[in-house]
C-alpha positions as CSV (number, residue, x, y, z in Angstrom):
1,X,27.4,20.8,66.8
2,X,29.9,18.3,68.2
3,X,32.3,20.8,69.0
4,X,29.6,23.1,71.5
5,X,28.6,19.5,72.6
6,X,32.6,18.4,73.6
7,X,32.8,22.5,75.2
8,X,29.7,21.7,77.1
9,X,30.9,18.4,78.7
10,X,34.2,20.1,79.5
11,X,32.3,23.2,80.9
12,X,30.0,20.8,83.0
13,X,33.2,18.5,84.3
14,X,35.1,21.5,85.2
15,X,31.7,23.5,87.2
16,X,31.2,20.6,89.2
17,X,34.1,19.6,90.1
18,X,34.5,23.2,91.5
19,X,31.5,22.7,93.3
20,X,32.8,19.5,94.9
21,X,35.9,21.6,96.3
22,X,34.1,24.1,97.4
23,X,31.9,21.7,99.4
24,X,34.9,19.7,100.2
25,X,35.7,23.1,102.1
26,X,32.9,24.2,103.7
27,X,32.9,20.5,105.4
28,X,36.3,21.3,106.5
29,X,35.5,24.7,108.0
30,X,32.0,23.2,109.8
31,X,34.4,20.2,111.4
32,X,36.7,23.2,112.3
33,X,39.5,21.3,111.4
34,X,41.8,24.5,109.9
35,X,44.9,22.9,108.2
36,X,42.1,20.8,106.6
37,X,40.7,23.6,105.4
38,X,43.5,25.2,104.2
39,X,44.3,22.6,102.3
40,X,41.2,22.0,100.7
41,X,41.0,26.4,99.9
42,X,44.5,25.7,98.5
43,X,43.0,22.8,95.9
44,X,40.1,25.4,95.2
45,X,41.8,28.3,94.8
46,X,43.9,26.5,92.2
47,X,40.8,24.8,90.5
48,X,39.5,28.2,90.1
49,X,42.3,29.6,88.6
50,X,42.7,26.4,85.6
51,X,38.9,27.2,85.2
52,X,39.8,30.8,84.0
53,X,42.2,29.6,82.0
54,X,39.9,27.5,79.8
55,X,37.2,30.0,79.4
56,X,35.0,28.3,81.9
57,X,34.7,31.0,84.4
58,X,34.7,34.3,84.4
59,X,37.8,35.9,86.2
60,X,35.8,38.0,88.5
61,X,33.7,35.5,89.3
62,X,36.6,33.2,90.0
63,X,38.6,36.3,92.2
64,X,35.4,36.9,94.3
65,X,34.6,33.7,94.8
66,X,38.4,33.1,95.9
67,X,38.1,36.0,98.4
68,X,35.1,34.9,100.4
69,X,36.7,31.4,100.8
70,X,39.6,33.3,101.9
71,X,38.0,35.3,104.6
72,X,36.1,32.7,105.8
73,X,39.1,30.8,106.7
74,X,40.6,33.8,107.8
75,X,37.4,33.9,110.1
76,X,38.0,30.0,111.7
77,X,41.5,31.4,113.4
């Protein structure tokens, strides 16, 4: 039991901080302030990737995810 309990904290920390960035992002795209943006897909991007790592996400989930912040910036220019 306290071993699910400690994953589940960890799963919950690491999904919402994922949703912070992501957030964080799409602020930064509405302002249209692009190296902003960038820099916020760049902390994202890598966020995703520790998430995969531990077992949080799943790595398509991560990769698709990645890809539509990706072409939304690529949409700003």
């Amino acid at each position: 039991m306290r071993n699910s309990a400690r994953k589940q904290a960890r799963n919950r920390a690491v999904e919402s901080r994922l949703k912070t960035l992501e957030k964080r992002y799409n602020a930064a795209l509405k302002t249209g302030k692009k190296d902003e943006a960038s820099t916020a897909l760049r902390a994202a991007v890598s966020a995703f990737d520790k998430a995969v790592k531990a077992g949080v996400v799943h790595r398509g989930t991560a990769d698709r995810k990645k890809s539509r912040l990706s072409v939304r910036l690529a949409g700003l220019k």
